[in-house]
C-alpha positions in Angstrom: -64.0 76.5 13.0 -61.0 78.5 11.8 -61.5 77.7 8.0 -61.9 79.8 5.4 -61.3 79.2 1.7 -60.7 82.6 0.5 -57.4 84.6 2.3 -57.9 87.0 4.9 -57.1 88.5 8.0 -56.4 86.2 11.1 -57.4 87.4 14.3 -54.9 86.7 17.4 -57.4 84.9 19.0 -57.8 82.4 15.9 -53.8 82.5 15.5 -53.6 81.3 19.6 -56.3 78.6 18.9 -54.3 77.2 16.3 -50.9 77.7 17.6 -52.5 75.7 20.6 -54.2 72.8 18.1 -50.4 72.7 16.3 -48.3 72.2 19.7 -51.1 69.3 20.8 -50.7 67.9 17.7 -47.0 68.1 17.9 -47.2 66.4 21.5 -49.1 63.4 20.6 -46.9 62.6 17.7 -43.8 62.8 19.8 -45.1 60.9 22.6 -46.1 58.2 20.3 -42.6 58.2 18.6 -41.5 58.1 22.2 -43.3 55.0 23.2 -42.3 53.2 20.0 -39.2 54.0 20.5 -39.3 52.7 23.9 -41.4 49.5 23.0 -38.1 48.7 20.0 -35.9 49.4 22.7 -37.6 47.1 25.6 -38.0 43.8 23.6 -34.0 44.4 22.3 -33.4 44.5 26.2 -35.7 41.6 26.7 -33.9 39.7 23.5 -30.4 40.5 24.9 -31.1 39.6 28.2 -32.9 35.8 27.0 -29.3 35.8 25.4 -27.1 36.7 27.7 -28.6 34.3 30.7 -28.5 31.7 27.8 -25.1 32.4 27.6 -24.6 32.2 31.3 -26.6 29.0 31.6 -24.3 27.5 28.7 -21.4 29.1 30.7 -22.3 27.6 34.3 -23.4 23.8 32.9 -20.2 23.4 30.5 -17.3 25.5 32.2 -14.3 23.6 33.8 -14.2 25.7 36.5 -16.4 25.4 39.6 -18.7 28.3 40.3 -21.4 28.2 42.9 -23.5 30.4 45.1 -23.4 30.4 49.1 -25.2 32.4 51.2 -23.4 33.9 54.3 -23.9 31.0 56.3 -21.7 28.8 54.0 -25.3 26.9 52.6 -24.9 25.7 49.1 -27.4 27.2 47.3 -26.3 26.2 43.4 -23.7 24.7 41.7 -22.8 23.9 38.3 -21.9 20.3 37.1 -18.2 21.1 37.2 -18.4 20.2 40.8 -20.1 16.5 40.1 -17.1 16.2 38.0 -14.7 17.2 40.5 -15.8 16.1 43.4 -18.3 13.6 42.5 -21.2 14.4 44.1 -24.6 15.2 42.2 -26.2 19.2 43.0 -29.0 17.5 45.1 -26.3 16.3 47.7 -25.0 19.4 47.6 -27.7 21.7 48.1 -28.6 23.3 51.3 -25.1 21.6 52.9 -22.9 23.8 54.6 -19.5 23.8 52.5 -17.4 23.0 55.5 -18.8 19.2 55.1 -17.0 18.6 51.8 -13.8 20.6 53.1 -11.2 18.7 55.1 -11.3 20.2 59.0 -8.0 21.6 59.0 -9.2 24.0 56.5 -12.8 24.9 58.2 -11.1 28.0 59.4 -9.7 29.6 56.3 -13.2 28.5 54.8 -15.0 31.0 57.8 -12.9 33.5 57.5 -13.6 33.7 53.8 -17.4 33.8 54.0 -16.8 36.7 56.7 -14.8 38.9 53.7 -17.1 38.4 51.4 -19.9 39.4 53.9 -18.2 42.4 54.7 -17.6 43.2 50.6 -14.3 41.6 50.2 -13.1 39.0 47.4 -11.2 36.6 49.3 -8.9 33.7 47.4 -8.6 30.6 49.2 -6.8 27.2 49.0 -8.8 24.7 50.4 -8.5 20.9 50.2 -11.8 18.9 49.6 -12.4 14.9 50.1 -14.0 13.9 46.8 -16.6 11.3 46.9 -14.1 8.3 46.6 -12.8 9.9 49.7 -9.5 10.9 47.6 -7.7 14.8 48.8 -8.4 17.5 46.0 -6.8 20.7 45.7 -9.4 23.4 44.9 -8.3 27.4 44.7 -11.6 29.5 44.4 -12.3 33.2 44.6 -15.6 34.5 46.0 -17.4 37.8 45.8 -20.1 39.2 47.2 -23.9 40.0 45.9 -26.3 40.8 48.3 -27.0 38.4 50.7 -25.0 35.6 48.7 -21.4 35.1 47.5 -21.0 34.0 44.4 -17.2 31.6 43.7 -15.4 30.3 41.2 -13.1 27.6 41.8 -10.4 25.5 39.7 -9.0 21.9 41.2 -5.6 22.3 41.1 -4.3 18.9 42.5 -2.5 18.1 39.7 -0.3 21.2 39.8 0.0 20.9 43.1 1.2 17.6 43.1 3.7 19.0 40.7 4.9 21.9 43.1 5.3 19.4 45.6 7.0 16.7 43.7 9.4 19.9 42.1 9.6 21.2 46.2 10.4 17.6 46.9 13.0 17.3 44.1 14.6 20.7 45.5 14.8 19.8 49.0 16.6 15.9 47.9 18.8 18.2 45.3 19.6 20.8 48.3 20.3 18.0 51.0 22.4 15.6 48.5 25.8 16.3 49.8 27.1 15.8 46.1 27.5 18.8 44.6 24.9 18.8 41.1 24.8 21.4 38.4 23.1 22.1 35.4 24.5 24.2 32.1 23.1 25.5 29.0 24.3 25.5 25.7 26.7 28.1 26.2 28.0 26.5 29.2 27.3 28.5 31.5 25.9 27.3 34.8 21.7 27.7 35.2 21.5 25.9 38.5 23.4 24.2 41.6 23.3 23.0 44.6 24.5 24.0 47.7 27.1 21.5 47.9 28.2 22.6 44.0 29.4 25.6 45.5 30.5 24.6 49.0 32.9 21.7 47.4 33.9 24.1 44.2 35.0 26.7 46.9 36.9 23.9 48.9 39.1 23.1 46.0 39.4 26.1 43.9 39.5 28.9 46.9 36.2 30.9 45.4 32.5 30.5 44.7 30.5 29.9 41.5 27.3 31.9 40.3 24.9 31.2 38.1 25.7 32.5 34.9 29.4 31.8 34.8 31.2 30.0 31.6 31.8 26.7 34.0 34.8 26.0 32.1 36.7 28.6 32.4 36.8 28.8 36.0 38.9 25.8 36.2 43.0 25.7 36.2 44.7 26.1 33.0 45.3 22.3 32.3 41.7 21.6 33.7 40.0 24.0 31.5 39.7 22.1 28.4 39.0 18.8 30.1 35.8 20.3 31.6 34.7 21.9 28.6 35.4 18.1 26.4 33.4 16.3 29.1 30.0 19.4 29.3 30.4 19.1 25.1 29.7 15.5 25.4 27.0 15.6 27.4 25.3 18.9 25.4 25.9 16.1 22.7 23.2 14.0 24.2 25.2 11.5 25.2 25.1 10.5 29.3 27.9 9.4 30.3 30.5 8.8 34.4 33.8 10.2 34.3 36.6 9.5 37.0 38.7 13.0 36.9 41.0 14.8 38.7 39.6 18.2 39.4 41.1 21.0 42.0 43.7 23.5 42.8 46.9 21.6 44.0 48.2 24.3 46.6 44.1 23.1 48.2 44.2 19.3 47.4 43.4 17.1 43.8 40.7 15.4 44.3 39.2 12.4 42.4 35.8 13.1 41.4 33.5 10.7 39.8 30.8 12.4 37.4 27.8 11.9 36.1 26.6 13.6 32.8 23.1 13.3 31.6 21.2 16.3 28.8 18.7 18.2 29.6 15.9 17.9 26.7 12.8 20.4 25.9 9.5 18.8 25.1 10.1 18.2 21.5 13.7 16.4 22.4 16.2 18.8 22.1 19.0 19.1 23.7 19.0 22.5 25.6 21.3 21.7 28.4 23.0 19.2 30.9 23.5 18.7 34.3 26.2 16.6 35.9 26.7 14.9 39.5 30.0 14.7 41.1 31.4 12.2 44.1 34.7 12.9 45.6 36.1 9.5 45.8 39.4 10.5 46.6 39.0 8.6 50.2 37.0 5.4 48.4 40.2 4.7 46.1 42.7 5.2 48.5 40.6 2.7 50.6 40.9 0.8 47.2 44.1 0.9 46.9 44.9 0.3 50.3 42.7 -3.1 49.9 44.6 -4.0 47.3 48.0 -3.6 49.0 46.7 -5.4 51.9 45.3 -8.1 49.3 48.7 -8.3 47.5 51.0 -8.5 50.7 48.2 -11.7 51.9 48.8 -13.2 48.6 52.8 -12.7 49.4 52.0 -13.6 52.6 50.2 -16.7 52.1 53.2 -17.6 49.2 55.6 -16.9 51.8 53.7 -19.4 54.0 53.5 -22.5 51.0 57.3 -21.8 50.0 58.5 -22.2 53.6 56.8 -24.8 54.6 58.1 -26.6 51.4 61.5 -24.9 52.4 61.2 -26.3 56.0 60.9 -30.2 54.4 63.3 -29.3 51.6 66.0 -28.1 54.1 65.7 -31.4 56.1 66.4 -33.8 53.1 69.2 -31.5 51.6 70.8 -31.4 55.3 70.9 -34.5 55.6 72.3 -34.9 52.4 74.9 -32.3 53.2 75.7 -33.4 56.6 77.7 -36.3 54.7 79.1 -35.2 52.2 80.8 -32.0 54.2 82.0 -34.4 57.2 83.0 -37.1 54.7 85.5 -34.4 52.7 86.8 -32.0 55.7 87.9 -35.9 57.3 89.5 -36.2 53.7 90.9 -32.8 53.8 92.1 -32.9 57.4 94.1 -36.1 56.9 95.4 -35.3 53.6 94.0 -37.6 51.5 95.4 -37.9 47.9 97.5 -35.9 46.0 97.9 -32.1 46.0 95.5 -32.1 43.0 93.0 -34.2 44.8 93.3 -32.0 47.8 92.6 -29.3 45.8 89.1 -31.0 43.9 88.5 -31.9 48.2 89.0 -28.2 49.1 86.8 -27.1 46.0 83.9 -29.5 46.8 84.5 -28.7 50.4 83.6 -24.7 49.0 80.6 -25.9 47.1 79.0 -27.8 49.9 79.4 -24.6 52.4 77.9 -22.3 49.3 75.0 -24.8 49.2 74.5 -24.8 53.4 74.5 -21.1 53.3 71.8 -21.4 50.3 70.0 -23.5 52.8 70.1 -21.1 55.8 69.1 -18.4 53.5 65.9 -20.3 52.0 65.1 -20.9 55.9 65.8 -17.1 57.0 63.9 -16.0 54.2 60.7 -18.4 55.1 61.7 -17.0 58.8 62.0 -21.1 59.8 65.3 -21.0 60.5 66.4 -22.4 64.0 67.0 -19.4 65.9 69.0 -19.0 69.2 68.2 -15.4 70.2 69.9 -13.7 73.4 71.0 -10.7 74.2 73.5 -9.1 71.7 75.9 -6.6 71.9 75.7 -4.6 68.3 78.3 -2.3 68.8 81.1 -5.1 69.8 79.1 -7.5 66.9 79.9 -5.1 64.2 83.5 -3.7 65.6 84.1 -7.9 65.8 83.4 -7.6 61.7 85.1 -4.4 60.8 88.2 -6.2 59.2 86.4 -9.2 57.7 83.5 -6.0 56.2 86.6 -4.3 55.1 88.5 -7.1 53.5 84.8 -8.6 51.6 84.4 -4.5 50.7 87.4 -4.0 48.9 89.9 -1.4 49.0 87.7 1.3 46.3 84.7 1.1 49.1 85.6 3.6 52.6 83.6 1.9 55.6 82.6 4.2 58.2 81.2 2.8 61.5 78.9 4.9 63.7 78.2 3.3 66.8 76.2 5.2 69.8 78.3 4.2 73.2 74.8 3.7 74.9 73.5 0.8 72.9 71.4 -1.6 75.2 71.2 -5.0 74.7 69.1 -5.9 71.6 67.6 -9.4 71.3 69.0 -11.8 68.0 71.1 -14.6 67.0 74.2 -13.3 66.8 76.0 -15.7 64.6 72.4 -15.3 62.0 73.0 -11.3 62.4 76.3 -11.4 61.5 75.4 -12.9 58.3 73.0 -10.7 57.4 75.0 -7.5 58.3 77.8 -9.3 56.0 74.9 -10.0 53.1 73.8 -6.3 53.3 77.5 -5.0 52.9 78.1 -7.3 49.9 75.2 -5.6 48.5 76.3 -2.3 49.5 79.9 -3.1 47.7 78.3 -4.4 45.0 76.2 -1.1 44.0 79.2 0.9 44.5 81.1 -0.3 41.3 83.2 2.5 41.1 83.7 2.7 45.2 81.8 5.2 47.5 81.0 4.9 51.3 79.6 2.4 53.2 78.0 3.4 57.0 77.1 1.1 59.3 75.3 2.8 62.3 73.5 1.7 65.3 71.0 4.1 67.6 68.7 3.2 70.8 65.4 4.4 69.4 61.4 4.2 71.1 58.5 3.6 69.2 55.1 4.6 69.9 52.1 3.1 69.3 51.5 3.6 65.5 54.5 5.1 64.6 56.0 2.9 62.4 53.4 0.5 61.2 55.4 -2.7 60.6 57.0 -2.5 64.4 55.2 -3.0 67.5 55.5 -0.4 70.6 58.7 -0.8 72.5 62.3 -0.2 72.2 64.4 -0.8 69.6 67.8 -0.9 68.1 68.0 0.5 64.8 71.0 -1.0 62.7 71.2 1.3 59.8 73.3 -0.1 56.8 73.4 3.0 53.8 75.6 2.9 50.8 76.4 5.8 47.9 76.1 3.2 45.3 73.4 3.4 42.4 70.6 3.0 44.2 67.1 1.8 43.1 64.3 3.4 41.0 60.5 2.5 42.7 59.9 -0.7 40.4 62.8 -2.2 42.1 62.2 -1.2 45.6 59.0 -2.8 45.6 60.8 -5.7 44.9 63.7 -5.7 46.6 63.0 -8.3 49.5 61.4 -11.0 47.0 62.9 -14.3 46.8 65.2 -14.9 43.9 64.7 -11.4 42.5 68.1 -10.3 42.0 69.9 -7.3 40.0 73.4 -8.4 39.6 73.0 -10.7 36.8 72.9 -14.0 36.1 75.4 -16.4 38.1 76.2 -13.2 40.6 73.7 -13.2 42.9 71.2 -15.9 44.6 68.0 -13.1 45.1 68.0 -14.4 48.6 70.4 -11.7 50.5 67.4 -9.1 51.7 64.8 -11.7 52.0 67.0 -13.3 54.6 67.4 -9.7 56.1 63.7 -9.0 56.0 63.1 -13.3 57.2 65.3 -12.6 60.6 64.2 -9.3 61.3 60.6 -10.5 61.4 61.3 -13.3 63.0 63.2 -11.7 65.8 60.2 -9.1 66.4 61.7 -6.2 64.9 61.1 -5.2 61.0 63.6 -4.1 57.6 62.8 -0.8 56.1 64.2 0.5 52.9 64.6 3.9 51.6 66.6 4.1 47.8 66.9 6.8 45.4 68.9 6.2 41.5 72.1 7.5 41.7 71.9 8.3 45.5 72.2 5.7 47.1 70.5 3.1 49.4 69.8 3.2 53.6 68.3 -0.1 55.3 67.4 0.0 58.4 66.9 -3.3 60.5 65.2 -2.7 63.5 65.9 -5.0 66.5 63.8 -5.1 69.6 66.3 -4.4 72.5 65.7 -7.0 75.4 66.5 -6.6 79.2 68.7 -9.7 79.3 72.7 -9.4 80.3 74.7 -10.2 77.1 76.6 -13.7 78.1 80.2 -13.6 78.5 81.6 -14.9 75.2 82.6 -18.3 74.6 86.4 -19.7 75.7 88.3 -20.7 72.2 87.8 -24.3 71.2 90.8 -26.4 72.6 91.5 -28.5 69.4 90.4 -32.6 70.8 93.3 -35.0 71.4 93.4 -38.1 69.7 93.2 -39.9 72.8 90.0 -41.1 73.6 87.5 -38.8 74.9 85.2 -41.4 75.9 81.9 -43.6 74.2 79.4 -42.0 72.5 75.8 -43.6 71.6 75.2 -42.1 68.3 71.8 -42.5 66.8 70.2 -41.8 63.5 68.1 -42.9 60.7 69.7 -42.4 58.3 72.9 -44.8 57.5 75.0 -42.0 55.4 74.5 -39.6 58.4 75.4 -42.2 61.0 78.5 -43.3 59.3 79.7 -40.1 58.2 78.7 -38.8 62.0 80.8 -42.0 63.5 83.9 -41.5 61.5 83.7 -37.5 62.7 83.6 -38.9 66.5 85.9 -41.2 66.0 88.2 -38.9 64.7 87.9 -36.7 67.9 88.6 -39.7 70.4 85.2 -41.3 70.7 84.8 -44.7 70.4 81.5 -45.1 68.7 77.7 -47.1 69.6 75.2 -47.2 66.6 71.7 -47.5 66.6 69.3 -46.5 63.8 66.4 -45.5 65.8 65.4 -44.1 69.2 63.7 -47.2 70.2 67.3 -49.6 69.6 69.0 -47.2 71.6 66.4 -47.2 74.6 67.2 -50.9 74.2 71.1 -50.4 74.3 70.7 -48.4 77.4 68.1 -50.5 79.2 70.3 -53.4 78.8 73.0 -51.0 80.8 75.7 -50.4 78.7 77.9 -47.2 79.3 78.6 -44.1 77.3 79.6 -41.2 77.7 77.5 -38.7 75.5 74.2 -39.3 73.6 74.2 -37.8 70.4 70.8 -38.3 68.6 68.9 -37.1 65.7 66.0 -35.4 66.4 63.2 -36.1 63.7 63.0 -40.1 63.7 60.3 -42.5 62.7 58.7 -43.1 66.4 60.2 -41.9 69.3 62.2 -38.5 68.6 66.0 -37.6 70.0 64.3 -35.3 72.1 61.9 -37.6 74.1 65.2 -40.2 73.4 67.2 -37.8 75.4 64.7 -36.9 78.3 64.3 -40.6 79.2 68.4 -41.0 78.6 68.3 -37.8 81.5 65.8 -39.6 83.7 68.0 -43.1 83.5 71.0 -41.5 83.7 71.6 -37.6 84.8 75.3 -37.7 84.5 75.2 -38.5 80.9 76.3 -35.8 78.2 73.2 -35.4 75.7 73.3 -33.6 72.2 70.4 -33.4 70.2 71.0 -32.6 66.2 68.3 -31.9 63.5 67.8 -31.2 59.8 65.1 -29.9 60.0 64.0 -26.4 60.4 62.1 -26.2 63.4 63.4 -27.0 66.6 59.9 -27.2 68.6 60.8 -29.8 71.2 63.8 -29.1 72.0 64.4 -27.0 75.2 65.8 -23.9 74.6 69.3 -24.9 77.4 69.8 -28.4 75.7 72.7 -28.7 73.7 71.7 -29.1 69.8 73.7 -28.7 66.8 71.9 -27.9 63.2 72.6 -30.2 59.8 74.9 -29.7 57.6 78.0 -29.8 60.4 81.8 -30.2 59.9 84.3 -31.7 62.5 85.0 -28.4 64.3 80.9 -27.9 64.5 80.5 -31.4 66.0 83.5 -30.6 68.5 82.0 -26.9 69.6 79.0 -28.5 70.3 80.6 -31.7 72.4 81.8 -29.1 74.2 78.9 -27.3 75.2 77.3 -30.6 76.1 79.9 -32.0 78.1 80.0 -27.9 79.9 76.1 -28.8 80.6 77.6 -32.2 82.6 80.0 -30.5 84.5 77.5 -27.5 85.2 75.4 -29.8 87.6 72.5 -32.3 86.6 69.8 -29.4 86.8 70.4 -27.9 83.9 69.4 -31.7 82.1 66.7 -32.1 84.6 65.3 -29.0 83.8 65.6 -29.9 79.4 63.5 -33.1 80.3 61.0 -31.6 81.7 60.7 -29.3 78.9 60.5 -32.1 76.5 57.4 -32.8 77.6 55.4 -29.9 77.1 
């Protein structure tokens, strides 16, 4: 024992010994600290680990996201209940089934080649679509990594935002095709987005592109500027809104545009920009507009139509009421009834009664119903023939100037109908040169191709040209020039009928009236006539003045009594001894019963039996007989074209001319009848 109670001396042998004791001593209470320390330190290990795999467990049974473990193979081995959720299936149908039979087989192969990186001690991320239990396509984006022999994923379904990619891919690709051009703007006005078509119509009408980021505004012309910026601050004002503008340079075209403005809201509603969709619909309104001028001239057209066929019945009754009163008064004037007074009151009703046929014949060319005679006419030698009378009716302030090509072919017209409207268009002429000028008539051979002009067919024409240095005529009253009754000289000076009668013939000729009139300039018509291969017939012998001897008997039939009587007292006056009967069918009678005459001279529109069938039974019964067929009415359709005929109102003279040609007809040989008869009939 190394104890001792008194002090002395240690030996080094005692001093080892208890240097030896202290160190084991020293050991043991170290090594015990040690272990404590160890034991504190294991079941905080233990705790934090019961913790954390709590935590883990929570993690895996509440998280959103999917998270499983797979072995190599692609064998489930766990999942958490997010994937019941997702996918619908419970864990037990999902354990120990290769993953590949929940993924749709177009995707088996990005689903291998994953398991493979893992394996080899990658983290692949893959985009795989799953059939959910319903059988329904979900979306599901998963990373994997790998730990030991298993992989351990997380995955999140991301259908929804995938159907929103698509949907906003989808939305891109319609805003990208639309060929009208869309664009949207901030606050500031300054463009955030377009489309292809934006740019590619912006650069069409303005020469340059946009860019995003560019004040839209300000890249417009000067007087375009602010009508942008008033039409983006309406929209940036919430309010959505289509506009019809005019946008463009106009050295590169002006353009209608229609556009569309709707705001562009964030998710609490305010207004943090706008878009707008634009339509050039320049085409679309002239298409518009040219419906609408097609629609107007059917409405004129179909007017046109109603007011000649009213003119057409009109024109019968007044001519027939003329017919009279004109023969009655020339006889009067002719054989000097009265005094010189009376004469004169003959002479002045005489003047009425011609103003109101030439109303007539210009209510008739102006419903294009007048009875024309159309054959080859020689222009140049018409209007040469009407220099002086043009001249005289111009007055002495107005300079006429004829220019006549020497080359004129043949055109196709009635000549004594196109000398009245040549003398209508230079009283019009005179009458806009108040204080004189110039008046040109011109004539030119000119072609037309097909689509040239569109109111005249292809062919060859002659152009009449009538042009004038008068006052011309603003637009307003150009476009209403060739209406009926529309007139600009004033009350009592003018009967609105002049042009229309122009534009009546010309169309019903086959050619066309054209207009061209500037304020102060002046006015140029041109009346195109189509020229016609036909030889221009030699022109008619002057009228001997009838004898008062008799010139034969005449049949003369008619229904009505003031015609007939007024018609009789005209033959008789010429040499006829006259025959009456009031219809067609008395005068069969008066020829079937073989009494002679010499011409028949028979109305044409009768109750029964017309003049014109009258006459081709008179030509079967008796060839040699002189046949001349008159009507009040406006059309002639019936009547062969060679037959003699003679239009109501007529005078002595008229009646005479047209004895004439009749009795020419008889001397020209039977065939000429023959050939009228047969015509009749069809």
């Amino acid at each position: 024992m190394l104890n001792c109670a008194v002090p002395r001396q240690w030996l080094p042998e005692e001093l080892a010994f208890i240097r030896d004791v202290a160190d084991r001593t020293r050991f043991a209470v170290e090594r015990r600290r040690a272990e404590r320390a160890l034991e504190c330190l294991t079941e905080s290990l233990e705790a934090r680990v019961v913790e954390r795999t709590a935590e883990r467990d929570r993690m895996w049974d509440t998280s959103p996201d999917l998270m499983l473990v797979i072995d190599f193979d692609g064998v489930f081995r766990r999942v958490n209940p997010a994937w019941t959720a997702v996918l619908g299936y419970r864990e037990q149908e999902l354990i120990g089934h290769h993953v590949n039979e929940f993924v749709v087989p177009d995707d088996h192969a990005d689903t291998v080649d994953a398991y493979e990186m893992a394996a080899a001690g990658g983290r692949p991320v893959v985009l795989n679509r799953y059939r959910h239990r319903d059988g329904t396509i979900r979306w599901i984006s998963w990373t994997a990594a790998p730990a030991g022999k298993m992989t351990y994923a997380t995955g999140r379904d991301v259908t929804a935002e995938r159907k929103r990619t698509v949907e906003v891919r989808r939305y891109r690709e319609i805003v990208e095709a639309t060929a009208a051009p869309i664009c949207a703007f901030d606050v500031d006005y300054r463009l955030i987005a377009f489309n292809k078509a934006h740019n590619d119509e912006f650069r069409r009408v303005n020469g340059f592109d946009t860019k995003i980021g560019d004040v839209f505004p300000d890249l417009f012309a000067a007087d375009q500027c602010d009508v942008m910026r008033d039409l983006m601050t309406r929209a940036l004002s919430g309010e959505s809104f289509t506009v019809v503008e005019a946008f463009g340079r106009p050295e590169l075209g002006l353009p209608c545009w229609e556009i569309s403005y709707t705001p562009l809201r964030d998710e609490s509603g305010r207004v943090v920009g706008a878009f707008h969709q634009a339509t050039d619909i320049s085409e679309r309104l002239l298409a518009e507009a040219e419906l609408d001028r097609a629609q107007e001239a059917l409405r004129q057209s179909q007017k046109l139509e109603s007011m000649g066929q009213l003119t057409g019945g009109v024109a019968h009754d007044i001519n027939n009421l003329l017919t009279p009163i004109m023969g009655s008064l020339d006889l009067l004037h002719r054989r000097g009834v009265g005094t010189e007074r009376e004469q004169r009151m003959i002479d002045g009703a005489l003047q009425s009664a011609e103003r109101a046929r030439l109303l007539v014949q210009r209510l008739l060319a102006f419903a294009r119903r007048q009875p024309l005679q159309a054959v080859a006419v020689d222009v140049a030698a018409l209007v040469i023939g009407m220099a002086h009378l043009i001249e005289a009716t111009s007055g002495p302030r107005v300079r006429v100037v004829l220019d006549l090509a020497s080359d004129l072919p043949p055109a196709r017209a009635d000549p004594n109908q196109l000398e009245l409207a040549i003398l209508n268009l230079a009283v019009n002429a005179r009458d806009a040169m108040a204080g004189g000028g110039t008046l040109t008539i011109a004539a030119r051979s000119e072609p037309i191709g097909p689509a040239s002009r569109p109111i005249l067919g292809a062919g060859d024409y002659v152009r009449l040209t009538v042009s004038d240095t008068g006052s011309g005529m603003d637009d307003a009253t150009l476009a209403r020039a060739i209406e009926p009754f529309f007139s600009t000289k004033g009350i009592g000076k003018g009967t609105g009928l002049g042009l229309s009668m122009v534009h009546g013939l010309a169309a019903q000729l086959g050619g066309g009236l054209v207009i061209a009139s500037e304020p102060n300039i002046g006015t140029v018509i041109d009346l195109w006539l189509p020229v016609t291969a036909e030889t221009v017939p030699a022109l008619a012998p002057a009228l001997v003045r009838e004898s008062k001897h008799a010139a034969g008997i005449a049949l003369l039939v008619d229904d009505e009594e003031l015609v007939r009587l007024s018609t009789a007292d005209m033959l008789t006056d010429l040499g006829y001894a006259v025959l009456e009967a009031a219809s067609a069918e008395a005068a069969l009678e008066l020829v079937e019963s073989g009494i002679a005459f010499d011409v028949l001279v028979t109305d044409h529109l009768m109750p029964g039996m017309s003049g014109a069938e009258l006459a081709r039974k008179v030509a079967e019964r008796r060839p040699d007989t002189a046949v001349l067929v008159i009507s009040g009415y406006a059309e002639l359709e019936g009547i062969a074209a060679d037959l003699p005929r003679l239009s109501k109102p007529y005078q002595r003279d008229g009646l005479a001319a047209a004895l004439s040609s009749s009795r020419e007809c008889r001397r020209h040989g039977q065939a000429s009848l023959a050939v009228a008869g047969n015509a009749l009939d069809g």
